[in-house]
C-alpha positions as CSV (number, residue, x, y, z in Angstrom):
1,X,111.3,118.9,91.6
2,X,109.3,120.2,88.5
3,X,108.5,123.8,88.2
4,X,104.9,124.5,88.2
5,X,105.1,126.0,84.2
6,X,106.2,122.1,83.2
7,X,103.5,120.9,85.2
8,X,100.9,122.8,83.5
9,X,102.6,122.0,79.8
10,X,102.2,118.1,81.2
11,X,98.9,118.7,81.8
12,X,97.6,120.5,78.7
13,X,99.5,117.8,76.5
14,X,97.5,114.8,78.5
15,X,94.4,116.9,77.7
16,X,94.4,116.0,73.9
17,X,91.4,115.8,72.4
18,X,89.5,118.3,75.1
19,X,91.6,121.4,74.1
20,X,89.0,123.6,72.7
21,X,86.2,122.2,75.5
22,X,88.4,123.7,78.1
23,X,89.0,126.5,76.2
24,X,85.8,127.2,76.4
25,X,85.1,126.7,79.3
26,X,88.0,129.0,80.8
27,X,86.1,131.9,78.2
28,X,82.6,131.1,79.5
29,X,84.4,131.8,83.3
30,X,85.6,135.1,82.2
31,X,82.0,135.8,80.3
32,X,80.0,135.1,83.4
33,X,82.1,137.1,85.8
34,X,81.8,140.0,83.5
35,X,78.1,139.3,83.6
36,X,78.4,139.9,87.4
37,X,78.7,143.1,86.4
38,X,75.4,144.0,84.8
39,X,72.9,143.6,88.1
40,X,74.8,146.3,89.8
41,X,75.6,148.8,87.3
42,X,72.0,148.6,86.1
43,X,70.6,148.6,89.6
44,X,72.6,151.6,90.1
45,X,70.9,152.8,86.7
46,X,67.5,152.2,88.1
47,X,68.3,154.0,91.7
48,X,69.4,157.2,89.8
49,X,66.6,157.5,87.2
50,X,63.5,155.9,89.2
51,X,64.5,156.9,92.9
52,X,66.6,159.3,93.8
53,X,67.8,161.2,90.8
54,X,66.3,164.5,90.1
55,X,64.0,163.8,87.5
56,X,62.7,160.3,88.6
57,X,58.9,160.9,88.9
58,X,58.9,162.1,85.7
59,X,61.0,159.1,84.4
60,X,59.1,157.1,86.2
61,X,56.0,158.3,84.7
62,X,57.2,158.9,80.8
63,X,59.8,156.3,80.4
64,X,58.1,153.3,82.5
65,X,58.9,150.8,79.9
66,X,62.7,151.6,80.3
67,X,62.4,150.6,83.8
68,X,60.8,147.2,83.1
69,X,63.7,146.8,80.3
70,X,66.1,147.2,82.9
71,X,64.5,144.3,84.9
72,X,64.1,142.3,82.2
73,X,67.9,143.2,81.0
74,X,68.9,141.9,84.7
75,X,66.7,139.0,84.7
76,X,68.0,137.9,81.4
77,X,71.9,138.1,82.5
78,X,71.1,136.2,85.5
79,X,69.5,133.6,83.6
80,X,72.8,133.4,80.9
81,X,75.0,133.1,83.2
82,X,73.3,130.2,84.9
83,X,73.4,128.3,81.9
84,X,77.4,129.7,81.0
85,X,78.1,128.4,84.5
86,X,77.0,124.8,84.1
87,X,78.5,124.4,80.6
88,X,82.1,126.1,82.1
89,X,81.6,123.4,84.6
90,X,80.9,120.4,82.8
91,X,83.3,121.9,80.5
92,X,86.6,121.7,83.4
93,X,85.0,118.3,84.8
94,X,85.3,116.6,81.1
95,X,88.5,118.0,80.7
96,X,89.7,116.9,84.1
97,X,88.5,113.1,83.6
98,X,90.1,113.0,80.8
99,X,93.4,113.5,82.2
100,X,92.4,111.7,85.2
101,X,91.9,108.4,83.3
102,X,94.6,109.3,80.5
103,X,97.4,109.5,83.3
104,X,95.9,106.7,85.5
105,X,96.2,104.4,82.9
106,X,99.8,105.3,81.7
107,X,100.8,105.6,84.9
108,X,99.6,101.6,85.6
109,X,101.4,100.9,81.8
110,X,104.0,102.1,83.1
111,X,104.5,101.3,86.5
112,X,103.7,97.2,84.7
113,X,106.9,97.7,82.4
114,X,109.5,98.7,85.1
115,X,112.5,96.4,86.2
116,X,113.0,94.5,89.4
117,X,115.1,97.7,90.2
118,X,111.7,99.7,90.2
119,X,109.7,97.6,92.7
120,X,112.5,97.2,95.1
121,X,112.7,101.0,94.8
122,X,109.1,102.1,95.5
123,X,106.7,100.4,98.2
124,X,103.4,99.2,97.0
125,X,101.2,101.3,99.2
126,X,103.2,104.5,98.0
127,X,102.2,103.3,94.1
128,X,99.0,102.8,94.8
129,X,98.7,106.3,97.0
130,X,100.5,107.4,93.6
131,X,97.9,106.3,91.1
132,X,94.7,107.4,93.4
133,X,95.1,109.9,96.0
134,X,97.9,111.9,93.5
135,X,95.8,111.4,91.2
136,X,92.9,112.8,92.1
137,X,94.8,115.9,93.8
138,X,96.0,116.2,90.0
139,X,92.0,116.2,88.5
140,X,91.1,118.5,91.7
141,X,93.5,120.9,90.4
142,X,92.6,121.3,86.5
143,X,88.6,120.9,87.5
144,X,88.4,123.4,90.4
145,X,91.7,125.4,91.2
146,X,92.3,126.3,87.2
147,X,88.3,127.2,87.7
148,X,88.9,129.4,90.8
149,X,91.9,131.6,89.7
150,X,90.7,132.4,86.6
151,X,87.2,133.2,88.4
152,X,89.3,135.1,90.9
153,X,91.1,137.3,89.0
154,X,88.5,137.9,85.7
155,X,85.8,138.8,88.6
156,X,88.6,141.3,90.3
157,X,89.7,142.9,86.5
158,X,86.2,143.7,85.6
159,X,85.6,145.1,88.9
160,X,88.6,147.2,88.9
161,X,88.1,148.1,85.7
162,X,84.7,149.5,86.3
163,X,85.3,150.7,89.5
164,X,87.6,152.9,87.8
165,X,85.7,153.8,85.4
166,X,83.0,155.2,87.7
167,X,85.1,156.6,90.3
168,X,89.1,156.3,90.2
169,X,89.3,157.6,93.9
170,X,87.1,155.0,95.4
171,X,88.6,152.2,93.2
172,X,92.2,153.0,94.5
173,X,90.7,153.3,98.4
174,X,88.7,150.1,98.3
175,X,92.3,147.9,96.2
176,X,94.9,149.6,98.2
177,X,94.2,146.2,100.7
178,X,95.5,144.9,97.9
179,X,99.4,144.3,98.2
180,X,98.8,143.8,102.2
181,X,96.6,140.7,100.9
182,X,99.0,139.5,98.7
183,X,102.3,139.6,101.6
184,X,100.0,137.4,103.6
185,X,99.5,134.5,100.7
186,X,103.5,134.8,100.0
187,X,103.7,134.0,103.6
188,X,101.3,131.4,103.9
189,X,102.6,129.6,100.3
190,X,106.1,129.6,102.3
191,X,104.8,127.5,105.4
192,X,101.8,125.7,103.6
193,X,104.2,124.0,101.1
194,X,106.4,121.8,103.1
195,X,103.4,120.7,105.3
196,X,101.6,119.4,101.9
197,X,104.8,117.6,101.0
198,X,104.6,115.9,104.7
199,X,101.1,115.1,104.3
200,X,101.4,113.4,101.6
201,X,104.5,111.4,102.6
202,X,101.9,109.9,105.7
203,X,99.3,109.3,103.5
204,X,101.9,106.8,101.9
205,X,102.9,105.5,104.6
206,X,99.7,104.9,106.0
207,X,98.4,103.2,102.3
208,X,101.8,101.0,103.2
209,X,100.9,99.9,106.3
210,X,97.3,99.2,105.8
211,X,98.4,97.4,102.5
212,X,101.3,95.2,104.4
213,X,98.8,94.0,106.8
214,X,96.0,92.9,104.6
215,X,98.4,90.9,102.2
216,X,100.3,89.3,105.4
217,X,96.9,88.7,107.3
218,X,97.8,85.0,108.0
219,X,101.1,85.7,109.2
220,X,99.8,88.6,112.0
221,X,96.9,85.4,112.9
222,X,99.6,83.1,113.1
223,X,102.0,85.1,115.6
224,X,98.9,86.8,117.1
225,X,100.0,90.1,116.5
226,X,96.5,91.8,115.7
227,X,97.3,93.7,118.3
228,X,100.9,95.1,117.4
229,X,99.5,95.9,114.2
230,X,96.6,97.2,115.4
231,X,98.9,100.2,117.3
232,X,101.3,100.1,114.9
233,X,98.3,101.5,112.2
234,X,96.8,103.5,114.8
235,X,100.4,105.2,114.9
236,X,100.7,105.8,111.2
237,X,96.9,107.0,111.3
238,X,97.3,109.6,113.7
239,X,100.4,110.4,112.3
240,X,98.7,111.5,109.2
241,X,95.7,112.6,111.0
242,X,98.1,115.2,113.3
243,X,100.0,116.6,109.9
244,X,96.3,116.8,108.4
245,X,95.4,118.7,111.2
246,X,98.7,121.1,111.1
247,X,98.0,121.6,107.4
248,X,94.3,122.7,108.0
249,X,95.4,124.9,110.6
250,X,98.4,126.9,108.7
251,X,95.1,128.5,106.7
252,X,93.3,129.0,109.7
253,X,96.7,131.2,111.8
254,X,96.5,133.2,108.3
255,X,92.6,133.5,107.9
256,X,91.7,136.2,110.1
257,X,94.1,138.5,108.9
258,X,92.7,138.1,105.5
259,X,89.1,138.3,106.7
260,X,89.3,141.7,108.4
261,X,90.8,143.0,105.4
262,X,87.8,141.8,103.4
263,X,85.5,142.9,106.0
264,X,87.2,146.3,106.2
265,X,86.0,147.0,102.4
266,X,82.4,148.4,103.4
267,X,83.8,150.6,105.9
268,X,86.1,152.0,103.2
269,X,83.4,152.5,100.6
270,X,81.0,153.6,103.7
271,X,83.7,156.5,104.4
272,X,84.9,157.2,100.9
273,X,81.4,157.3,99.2
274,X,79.9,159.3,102.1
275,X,82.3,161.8,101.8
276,X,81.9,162.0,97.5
277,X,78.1,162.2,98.3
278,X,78.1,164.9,100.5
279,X,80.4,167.0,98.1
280,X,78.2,165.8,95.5
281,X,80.4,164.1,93.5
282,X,79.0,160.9,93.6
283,X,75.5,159.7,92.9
284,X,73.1,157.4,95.4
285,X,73.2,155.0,91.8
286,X,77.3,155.0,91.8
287,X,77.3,154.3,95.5
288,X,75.1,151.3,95.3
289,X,76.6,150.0,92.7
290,X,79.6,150.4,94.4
291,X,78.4,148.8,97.4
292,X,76.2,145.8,95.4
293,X,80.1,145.1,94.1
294,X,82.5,145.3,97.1
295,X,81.8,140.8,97.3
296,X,83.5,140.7,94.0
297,X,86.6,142.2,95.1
298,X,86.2,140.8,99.2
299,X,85.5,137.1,98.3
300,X,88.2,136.3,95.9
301,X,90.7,137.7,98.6
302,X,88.5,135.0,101.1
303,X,88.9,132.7,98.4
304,X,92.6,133.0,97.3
305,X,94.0,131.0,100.4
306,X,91.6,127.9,99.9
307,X,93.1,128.2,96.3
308,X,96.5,128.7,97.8
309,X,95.9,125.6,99.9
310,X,95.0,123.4,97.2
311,X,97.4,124.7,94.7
312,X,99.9,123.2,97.0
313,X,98.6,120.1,97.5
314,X,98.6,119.7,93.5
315,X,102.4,120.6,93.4
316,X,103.1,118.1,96.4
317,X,101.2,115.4,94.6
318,X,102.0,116.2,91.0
319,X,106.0,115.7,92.2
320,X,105.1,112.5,93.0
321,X,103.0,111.6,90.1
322,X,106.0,112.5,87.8
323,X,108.4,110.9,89.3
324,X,106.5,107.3,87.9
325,X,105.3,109.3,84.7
326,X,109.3,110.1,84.0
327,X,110.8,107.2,85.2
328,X,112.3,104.8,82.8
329,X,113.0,100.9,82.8
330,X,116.7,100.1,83.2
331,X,116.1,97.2,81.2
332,X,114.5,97.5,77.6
333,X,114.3,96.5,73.7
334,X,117.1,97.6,72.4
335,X,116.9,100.3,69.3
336,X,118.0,96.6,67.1
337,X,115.8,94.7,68.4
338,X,114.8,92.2,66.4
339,X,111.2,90.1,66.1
340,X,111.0,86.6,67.1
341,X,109.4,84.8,64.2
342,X,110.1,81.5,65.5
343,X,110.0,79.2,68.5
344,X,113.1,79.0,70.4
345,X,115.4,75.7,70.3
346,X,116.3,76.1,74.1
347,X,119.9,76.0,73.8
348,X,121.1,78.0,76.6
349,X,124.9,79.5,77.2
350,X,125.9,81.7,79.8
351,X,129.3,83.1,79.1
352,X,131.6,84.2,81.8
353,X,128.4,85.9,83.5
354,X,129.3,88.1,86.5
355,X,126.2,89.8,88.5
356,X,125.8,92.0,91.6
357,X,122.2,93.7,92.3
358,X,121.7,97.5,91.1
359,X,124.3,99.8,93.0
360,X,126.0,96.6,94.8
361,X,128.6,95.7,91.9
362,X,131.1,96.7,93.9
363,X,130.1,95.4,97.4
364,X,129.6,92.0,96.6
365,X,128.7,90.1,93.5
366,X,125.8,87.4,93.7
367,X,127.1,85.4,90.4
368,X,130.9,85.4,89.4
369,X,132.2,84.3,86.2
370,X,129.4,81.5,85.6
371,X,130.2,80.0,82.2
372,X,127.4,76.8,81.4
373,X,126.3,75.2,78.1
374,X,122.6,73.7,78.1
375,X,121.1,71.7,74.7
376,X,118.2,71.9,73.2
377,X,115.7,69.7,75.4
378,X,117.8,69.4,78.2
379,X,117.1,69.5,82.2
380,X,119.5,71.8,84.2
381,X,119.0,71.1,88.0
382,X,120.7,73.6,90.1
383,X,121.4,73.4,93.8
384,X,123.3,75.3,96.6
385,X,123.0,76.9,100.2
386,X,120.6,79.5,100.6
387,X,121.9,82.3,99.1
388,X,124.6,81.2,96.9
389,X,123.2,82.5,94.2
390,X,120.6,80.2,92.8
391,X,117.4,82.3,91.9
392,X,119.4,85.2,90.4
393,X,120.8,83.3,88.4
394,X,117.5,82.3,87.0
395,X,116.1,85.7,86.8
396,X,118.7,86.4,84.0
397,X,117.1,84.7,81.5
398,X,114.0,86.4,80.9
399,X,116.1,89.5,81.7
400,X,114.6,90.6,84.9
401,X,118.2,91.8,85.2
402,X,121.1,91.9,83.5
403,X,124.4,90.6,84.5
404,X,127.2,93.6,84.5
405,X,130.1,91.0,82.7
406,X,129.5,88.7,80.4
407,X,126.5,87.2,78.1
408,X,124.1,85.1,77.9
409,X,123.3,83.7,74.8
410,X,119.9,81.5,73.5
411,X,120.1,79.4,70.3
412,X,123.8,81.3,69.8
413,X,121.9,84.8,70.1
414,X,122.5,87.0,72.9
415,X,119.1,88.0,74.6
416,X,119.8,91.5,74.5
417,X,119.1,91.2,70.9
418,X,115.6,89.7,71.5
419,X,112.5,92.0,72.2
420,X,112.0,92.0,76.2
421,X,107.9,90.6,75.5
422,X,109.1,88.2,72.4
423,X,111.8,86.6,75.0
424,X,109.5,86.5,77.7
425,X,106.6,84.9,75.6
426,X,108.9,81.9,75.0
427,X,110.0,81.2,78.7
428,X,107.4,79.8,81.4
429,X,108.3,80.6,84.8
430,X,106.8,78.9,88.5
431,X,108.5,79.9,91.6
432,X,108.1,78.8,94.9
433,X,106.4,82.2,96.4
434,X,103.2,81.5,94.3
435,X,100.8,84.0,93.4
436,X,97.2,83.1,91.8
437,X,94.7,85.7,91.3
438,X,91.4,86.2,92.1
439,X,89.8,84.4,89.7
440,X,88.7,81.2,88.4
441,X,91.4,77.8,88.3
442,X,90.5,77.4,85.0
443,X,91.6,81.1,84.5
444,X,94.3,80.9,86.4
445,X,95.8,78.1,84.0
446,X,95.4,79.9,81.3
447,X,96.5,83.4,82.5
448,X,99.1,83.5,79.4
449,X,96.7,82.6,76.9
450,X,92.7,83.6,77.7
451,X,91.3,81.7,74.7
452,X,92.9,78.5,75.3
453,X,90.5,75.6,75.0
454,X,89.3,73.6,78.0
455,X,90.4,70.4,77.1
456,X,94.0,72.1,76.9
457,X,93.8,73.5,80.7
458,X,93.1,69.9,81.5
459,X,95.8,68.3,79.7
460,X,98.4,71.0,81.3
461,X,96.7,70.2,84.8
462,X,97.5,66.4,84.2
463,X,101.2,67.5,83.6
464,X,101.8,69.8,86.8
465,X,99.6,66.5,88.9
466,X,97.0,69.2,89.0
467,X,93.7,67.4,87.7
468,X,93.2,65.2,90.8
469,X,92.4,67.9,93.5
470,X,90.9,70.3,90.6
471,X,88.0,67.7,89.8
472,X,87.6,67.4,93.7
473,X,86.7,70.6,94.2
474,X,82.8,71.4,94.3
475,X,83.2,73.5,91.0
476,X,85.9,71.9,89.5
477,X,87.9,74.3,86.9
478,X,85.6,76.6,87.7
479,X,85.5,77.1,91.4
480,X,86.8,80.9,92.1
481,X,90.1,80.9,94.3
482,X,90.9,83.6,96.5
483,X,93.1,86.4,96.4
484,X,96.7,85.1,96.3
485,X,95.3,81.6,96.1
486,X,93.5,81.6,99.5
487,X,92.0,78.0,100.3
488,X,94.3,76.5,98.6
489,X,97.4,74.1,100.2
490,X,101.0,75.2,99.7
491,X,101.3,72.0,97.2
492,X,98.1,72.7,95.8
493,X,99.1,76.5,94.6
494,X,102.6,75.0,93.2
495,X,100.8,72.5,91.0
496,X,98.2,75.2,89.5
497,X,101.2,77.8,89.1
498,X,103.5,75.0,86.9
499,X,100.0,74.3,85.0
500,X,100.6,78.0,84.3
501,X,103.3,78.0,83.3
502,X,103.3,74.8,81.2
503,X,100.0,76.1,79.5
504,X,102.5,78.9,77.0
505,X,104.3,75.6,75.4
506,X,107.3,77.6,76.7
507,X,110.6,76.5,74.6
508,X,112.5,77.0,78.4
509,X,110.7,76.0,81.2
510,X,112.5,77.3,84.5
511,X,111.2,76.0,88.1
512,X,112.1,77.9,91.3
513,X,112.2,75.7,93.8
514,X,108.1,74.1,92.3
515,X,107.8,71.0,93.9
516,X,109.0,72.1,97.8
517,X,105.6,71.6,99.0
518,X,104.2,68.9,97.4
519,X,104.8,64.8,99.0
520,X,107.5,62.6,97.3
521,X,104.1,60.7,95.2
522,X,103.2,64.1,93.6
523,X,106.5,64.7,93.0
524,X,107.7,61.1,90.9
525,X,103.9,62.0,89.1
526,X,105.0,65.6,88.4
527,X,108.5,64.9,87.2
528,X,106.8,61.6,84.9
529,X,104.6,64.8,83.3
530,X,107.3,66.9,82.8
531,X,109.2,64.3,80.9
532,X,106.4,63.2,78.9
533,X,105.4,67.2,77.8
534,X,104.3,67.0,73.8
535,X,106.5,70.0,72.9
536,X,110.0,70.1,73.1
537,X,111.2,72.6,76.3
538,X,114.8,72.8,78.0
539,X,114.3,72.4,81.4
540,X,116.4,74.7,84.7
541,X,115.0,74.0,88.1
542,X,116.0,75.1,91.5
543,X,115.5,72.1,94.0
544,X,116.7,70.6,96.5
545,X,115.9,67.5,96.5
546,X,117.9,64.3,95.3
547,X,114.5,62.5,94.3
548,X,114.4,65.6,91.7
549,X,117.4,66.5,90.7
550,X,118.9,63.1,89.7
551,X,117.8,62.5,86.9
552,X,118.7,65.8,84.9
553,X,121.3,66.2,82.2
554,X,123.2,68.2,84.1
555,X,123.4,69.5,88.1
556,X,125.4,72.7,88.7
557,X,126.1,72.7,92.5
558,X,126.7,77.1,93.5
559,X,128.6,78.5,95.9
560,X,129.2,81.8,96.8
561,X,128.3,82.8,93.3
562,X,130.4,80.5,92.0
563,X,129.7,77.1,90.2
564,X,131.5,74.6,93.0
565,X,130.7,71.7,90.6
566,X,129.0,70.7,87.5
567,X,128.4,67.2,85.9
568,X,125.7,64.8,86.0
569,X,124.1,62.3,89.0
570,X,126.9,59.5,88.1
571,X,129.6,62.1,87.7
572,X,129.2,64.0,90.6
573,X,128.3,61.0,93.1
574,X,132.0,59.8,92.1
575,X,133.6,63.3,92.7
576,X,132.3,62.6,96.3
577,X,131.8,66.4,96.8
578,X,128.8,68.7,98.6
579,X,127.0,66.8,95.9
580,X,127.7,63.3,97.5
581,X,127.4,64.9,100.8
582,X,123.7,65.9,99.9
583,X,122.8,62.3,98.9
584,X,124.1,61.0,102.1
585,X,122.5,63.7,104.4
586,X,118.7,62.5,102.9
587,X,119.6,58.9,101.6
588,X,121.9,57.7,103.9
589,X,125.2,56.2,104.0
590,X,124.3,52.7,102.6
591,X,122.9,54.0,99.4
592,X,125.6,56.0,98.9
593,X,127.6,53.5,99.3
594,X,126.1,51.8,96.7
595,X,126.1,54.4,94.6
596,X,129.7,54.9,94.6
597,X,130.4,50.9,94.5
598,X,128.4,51.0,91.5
599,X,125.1,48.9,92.9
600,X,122.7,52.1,92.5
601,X,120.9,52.7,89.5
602,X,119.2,55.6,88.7
């Protein structure tokens, strides 16, 4: 929780640049409520010399130009503070953009360099209420609630001030509503602030659920569960619609106290200027001005719970905002980080490597004691039961975590010592869960490097087995995918995401699982590319197929997070382990018979 003087600090500093507009426009807000001032004191002026007062006839008929400068005087102020208004506007509205799209894009920065810790953290409909409905309560605050308080309380001064001025008896009889006004906003703030902070929370959720739905569509069509969904969004809707509604209506059990109060102001000037009149201590001027006066001090008191209101949607939202604009990565450069001047050889050494997921070290480690040595230009194939280990073990390379014992070392350097965006740059990742953007295959390809040639996208499309179905396609490179890769075939996505990753000449190339959904031709043409790349890469893939994994340098078999065995096709086919058991489960006996007898080549 951030106290609301931090907030404002936060604010102000991400208003850089637009200081002295706002500035300006908080004077011009005091200025022009001051000017609210001059119609009734100089109607008032006007009543007593021209009407009322003793000697008006004869004003009226030896000082007539007086009374036209009076007009004109009132005419004028109107007029400048028209024009004070609209720059004092435009002024808070610059001001509030500029924070708006300041934060927004920090916030996006920022919520792109967080850790695998992050996203698991935070749901993706509550980042996205985050950086647009927070947001905006954020702008809503500096362009109109700044706007209102200081219009509220520099119109109630001057008042006061004045009032005082003319009359101290009727100033203290019209404020002392006052303090009974202000008991009534302490009470609302108390009940008003936890309902904002629950309003918000269903506006997440519901940004969740709406999100969730539209990624997943084809798994909802595919169980035929429009309906579920259907209720299950109607719930979160009225959910937020029913803590909308009990928001709304906290104001509205307060408002009518607050209303007669304001109401009861012209009674109170009504009986306190009648009685001043009659004793003659008051003019008919004074009592109109008075009375032309009474809004200034009524509608601020209308307007302090709408102020209120919003006020507290600000804090709710601004918590939230905060919490992102705070936060930092657990994984980052280190203050010795050094540049990466040259490409990577690929040797690859994980040293007595122990890792459990954030907060689980001491439940159950995923990866224990893992000690591996990969050369230069070498192809790791790693395989295993679901869940022994196998993909967190890859996401250790390009740091997506780090392990909690042990190193892991590249070209004899550990990769803590490596800048987080140099390691990454050298390190081309496709997983089996692909993603493709909205875009354009040819863009797709060449996501890592947007002014890569055309006849390069083509030659790393011939690599992943790519080209064939590319050219097919009415628009070829150019035909525009759908989001997530819509249109496309399982295999089809696989091939255009290693063609991504291929296209970065990555000095370690690690597969996920790649080739899962493509036939057994693809494949042999896919693995033939791969071993006929023109830049040197070490290779680590996740797969689970013999047809794939045979013919790398090395196959690390996991178990329970821990390497079972490790050795190459040959070597492990005579160890008759799970290895041997794998070949025979999709070869068949007879060829590993063979195998083992020594008949099988590779």
């Amino acid at each position: 929780m951030y106290k609301t003087r931090d907030k404002i600090k936060w604010i102000w500093t991400n208003m850089e640049g637009f200081h002295a507009i706002y500035i300006l426009g908080m004077i011009g807000t005091v200025i022009y409520n001051v000017l609210q001032l001059v119609v009734p004191f100089f109607s008032g002026k006007m009543i007593d010399m021209y009407l009322t007062g003793e000697d008006a006839v004869y004003n009226m008929e030896h000082h007539r130009n007086f009374f036209f400068i009076l007009l004109g005087v009132m005419v004028g102020a109107t007029f400048l503070r028209t024009i004070i208004v609209y720059v004092s506007c435009m002024a808070y509205e610059k001001g509030s953009q500029k924070v708006l799209y300041k934060v927004r894009s920090f916030l996006f920065e920022k919520i792109l360099r967080q850790d695998m810790r992050f996203y698991s953290k935070y749901r993706t409909g509550d980042l996205m209420t985050r950086v647009t409905g927070d947001l905006d309560a954020v702008r809503h605050m500096i362009a109109w609630v700044i706007r209102a308080v200081i219009e509220s309380f520099s119109l109630v001064m001057a008042t006061a001030v004045y009032f005082f001025i003319m009359d101290w008896r009727v100033a203290l009889a019209i404020l002392s509503i006052s303090p009974v006004i202000a008991i009534i906003i302490a009470q609302f703030k108390k009940h008003v602030a936890p309902r904002h902070k629950m309003l918000r929370e269903r506006l997440a959720e519901l940004n969740t659920d709406a999100q969730e739905n539209i990624a997943g569509n084809r798994v909802v069509k595919a169980f035929a569960r429009e309906e579920y969904e259907k209720e299950k969004f109607d719930k979160s809707s009225r959910a937020y619609a029913e803590q909308n509604e009990k928001t709304a209506l906290t104001w509205l059990s307060y408002f009518p106290y607050v209303e007669t109060l304001a109401n009861m102001l012209p009674s109170i000037l009504l009986l306190t200027g009648g009685i001043f009149m009659i004793a003659g201590t008051m003019t008919m001027g004074e009592y109109v001005a008075f009375s032309g006066l009474t809004w200034a001090i009524s509608n601020p008191m209308r307007q302090v719970g709408n102020v209120m209101n919003e006020f507290q949607r600000f804090q709710a939202a601004s918590d939230k905002v905060l919490e992102i604009y705070y936060s930092e990565a657990t994984i980052t450069d280190r203050p010795d980080a050094k540049d990466l001047t040259e490409r990577f050889q690929g040797e690859i050494v994980f040293d007595h490597v122990s890792f459990a997921y954030p907060d689980e070290e001491a439940v159950a480690p995923v990866l224990r004691d893992i000690s591996f040595t990969i050369k230069p230009g070498e192809t790791l194939a790693i395989m295993g039961e679901t869940g022994c280990g196998k993909t967190s073990l890859i996401q250790l390379i390009p740091r997506f975590y780090d392990p909690y014992e042990g190193r892991i070392l590249i070209d004899g350097e550990d990769i803590k010592s490596f800048k987080l965006t140099d390691l990454r740059h050298q390190i081309g990742l496709a997983t089996q869960d692909v993603l493709l953007y909205s875009d354009t295959i040819d863009g797709n390809i060449a996501y890592g490097d947007v002014d890569m040639p055309e006849k390069d996208v083509l030659k790393y499309a011939k690599y992943s087995a790519a080209n064939g179905f590319i050219k097919a396609m009415p628009e070829g490179y150019d035909t525009i995918i759908g989001e997530r890769g819509v249109g496309l075939s399982g295999g089809q996505k696989q091939r255009i995401s290693l063609a991504r990753a291929l296209a970065i000449r990555p000095s370690i190339l690690i597969l996920d699982d790649t080739t899962s959904a493509v036939d057994l031709e693809t494949e042999k043409q896919i693995q033939e590319g791969l071993a006929n790349l023109d830049f040197p890469c070490t290779k680590i893939m996740i797969a689970q197929r013999i047809s794939t994994t045979k013919n790398a340098d090395h196959i690390m078999i996991l178990k329970d997070g821990k390497i079972l065995e490790m050795g190459n096709h040959e070597e492990l086919i005579r160890q008759n382990g799970y290895y041997a058991d794998l070949v025979r489960l999709q070869l068949g006996e007879e060829v590993l018979a063979s195998m083992l007898a020594g008949k099988e080549g590779k």
